[in-house]
C-alpha positions in Angstrom: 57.8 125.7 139.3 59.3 125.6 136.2 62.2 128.0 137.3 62.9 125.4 139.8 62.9 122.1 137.5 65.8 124.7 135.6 67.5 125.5 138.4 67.8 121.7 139.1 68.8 120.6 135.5 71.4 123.0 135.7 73.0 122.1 138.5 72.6 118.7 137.8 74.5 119.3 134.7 77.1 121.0 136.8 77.3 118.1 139.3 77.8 115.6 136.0 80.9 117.6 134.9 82.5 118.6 138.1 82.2 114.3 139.2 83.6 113.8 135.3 86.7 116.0 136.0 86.9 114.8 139.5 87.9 111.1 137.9 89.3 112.4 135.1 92.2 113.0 137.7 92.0 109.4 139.9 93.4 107.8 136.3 96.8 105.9 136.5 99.5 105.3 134.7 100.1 102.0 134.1 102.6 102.3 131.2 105.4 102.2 133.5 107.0 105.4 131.8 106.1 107.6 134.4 104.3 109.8 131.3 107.2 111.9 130.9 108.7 110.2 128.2 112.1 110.4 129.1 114.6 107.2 129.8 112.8 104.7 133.1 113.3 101.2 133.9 110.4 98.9 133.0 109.0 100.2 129.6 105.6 99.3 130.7 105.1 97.5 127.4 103.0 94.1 129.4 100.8 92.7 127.2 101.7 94.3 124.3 100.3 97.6 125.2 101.8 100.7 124.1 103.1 103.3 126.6 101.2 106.3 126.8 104.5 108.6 126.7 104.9 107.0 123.3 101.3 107.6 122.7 100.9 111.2 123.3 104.7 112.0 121.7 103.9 110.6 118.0 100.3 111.8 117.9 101.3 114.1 115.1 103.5 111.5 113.8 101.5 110.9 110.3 102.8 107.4 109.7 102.1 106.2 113.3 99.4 103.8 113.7 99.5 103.4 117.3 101.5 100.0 117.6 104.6 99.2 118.3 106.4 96.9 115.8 107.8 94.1 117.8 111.4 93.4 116.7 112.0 90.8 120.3 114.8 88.5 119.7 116.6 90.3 117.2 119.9 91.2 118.1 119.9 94.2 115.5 116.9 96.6 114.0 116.9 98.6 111.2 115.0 102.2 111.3 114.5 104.0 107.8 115.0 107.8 107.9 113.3 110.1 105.7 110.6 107.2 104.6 107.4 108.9 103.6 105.1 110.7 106.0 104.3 113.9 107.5 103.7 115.6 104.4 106.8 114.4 102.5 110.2 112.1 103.5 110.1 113.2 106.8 109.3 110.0 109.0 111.3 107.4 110.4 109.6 103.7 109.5 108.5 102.4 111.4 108.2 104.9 113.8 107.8 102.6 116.9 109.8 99.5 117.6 109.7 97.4 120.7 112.8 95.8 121.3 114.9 93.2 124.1 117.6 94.9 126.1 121.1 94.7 124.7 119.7 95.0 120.7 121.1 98.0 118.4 119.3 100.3 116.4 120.7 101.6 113.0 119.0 104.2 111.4 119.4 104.3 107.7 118.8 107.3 105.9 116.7 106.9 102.0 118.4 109.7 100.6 114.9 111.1 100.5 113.8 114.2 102.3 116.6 116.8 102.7 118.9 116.7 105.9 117.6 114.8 108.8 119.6 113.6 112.3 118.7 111.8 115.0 118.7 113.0 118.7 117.1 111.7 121.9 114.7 113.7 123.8 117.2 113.0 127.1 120.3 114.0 125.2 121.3 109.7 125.2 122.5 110.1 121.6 122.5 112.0 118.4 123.9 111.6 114.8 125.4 114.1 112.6 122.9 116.1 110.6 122.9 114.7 106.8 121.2 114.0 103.4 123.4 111.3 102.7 121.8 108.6 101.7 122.8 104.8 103.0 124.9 106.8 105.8 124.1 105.2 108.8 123.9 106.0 113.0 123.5 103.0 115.1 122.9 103.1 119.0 123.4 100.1 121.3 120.2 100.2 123.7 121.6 98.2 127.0 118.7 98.9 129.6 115.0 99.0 129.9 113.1 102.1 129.4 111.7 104.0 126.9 113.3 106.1 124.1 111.9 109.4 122.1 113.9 110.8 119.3 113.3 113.2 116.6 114.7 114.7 113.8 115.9 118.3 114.7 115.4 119.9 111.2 111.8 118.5 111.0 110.4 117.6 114.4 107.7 120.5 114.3 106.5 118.4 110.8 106.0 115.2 113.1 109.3 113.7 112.2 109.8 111.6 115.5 110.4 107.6 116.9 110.6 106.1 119.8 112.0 102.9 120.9 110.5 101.0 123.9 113.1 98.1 125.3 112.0 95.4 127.5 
């Protein structure tokens, strides 16, 4: 009797994690990124929400906090590079901006940090690699999608952005 009430827990425990994993894998993807994180139309940022591409991609990105910063309707953002984070001046602040179609991006580097660059995961654009500081890289962002970039020298320290355009 006893052996049996085991025999049912157990497999009652099994059934429990098999059904978990089961819907683990019926989730959907509503960012709109397709999860890959490279270039698509329709950022998926609706209601404010933060693509899961951009998510997962700056999870050891020390000075993320998991939100966008919303820079809509300005016709020009600036990006700090080598701010403080990941252990040093290895970040780009803020580390995710939202932005309209057709706004540019200059990234400004501190001074701070050594050499850093810019380069996008799809191979869109890259800057020269430099400690210069005030030296700047600027990138025109015409169509909808979203945008990961590190920092070649430091990208293993978390030294990463992305740029989500609506």
């Amino acid at each position: 009797m006893a052996r049996d009430i085991r025999r049912r827990r157990l497999l009652g425990g099994i059934g429990a994690v098999v059904t978990t994993g089961l819907f683990a894998g019926c989730t959907t993807d509503t960012s709109g990124d397709g999860g890959d994180g490279g270039t698509e139309d329709g950022g998926g940022t609706a209601g404010g929400t933060v693509p899961s591409a951009v998510s997962e991609y700056l999870s050891d990105t020390s000075n993320f906090d998991g939100q966008l910063a919303d820079h809509t309707g300005e016709d020009e953002v600036t990006v700090a590079v080598g701010a403080e984070g990941n252990g040093g001046n290895f970040a780009f602040e803020p580390a995710a901006i939202r932005i309209d179609s057709g706004t540019t991006v200059v990234w400004e580097w501190t001074g701070e940090g050594q050499s850093h660059n810019v380069v996008h995961e799809e191979g869109d654009f890259e800057s020269e690699t430099t400690a210069e500081e005030s030296f700047t890289f600027e990138h025109d962002f015409g169509e909808s999608g979203t945008y990961r970039y590190y920092c070649l020298p430091h990208k293993t320290m978390g030294m990463k952005g992305a740029v989500v355009v609506e």
